[in-house]
C-alpha positions, 0 to 999 in steps of 0.5 A: 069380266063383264058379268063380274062388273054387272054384279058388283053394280047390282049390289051398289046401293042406288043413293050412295050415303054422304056423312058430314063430320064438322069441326065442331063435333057434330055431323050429318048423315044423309043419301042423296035421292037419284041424281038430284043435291036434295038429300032424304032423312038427313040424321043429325049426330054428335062425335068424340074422336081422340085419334083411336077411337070414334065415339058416335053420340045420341044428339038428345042424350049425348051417350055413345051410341056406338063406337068404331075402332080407326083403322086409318085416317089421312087427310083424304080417307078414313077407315073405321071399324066397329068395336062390337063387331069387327067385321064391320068395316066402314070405308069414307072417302074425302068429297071434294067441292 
């Protein structure tokens, strides 16, 4: 079992990956370096979601960049799918203050 949880952790990425969905359709996407709150190569983006679908937008443009099915979404999680290649499965999880 020990050997199990090693090589799960070893294939954990070290700066876990924090997105922001704001209300007003707009978000952040950023990883954290080591233990500090400053973040690195914060990506600014623009969304549509109407409750099937999430739409991720080019923030110059504004067309879709790519777009994911949502499998579920509660008030504390959201689990989406991309719709060119369904084995992608994007897991988030509410962070809260």
């Amino acid at each position: 079992m020990e050997n199990l949880r090693k090589d799960m952790q070893s294939r954990t990425s070290v700066t876990p990956q924090v997105v922001n969905f704001k209300k007003n359709a707009s978000g952040t996407e950023s990883s954290r370096i080591l233990n500090t709150s400053t973040t690195a190569n914060p990506k600014k983006f623009l969304y549509k979601f109407n409750g099937d679908m999430l739409l991720i937008l080019d923030k110059r443009s504004q067309t879709i960049s790519a777009t994911y099915l949502v499998d579920k979404f509660t008030a504390d999680s959201l689990i989406i799918s991309n719709s060119a290649r369904p084995c992608e499965t994007r897991i988030f999880i509410k962070i809260t203050d």
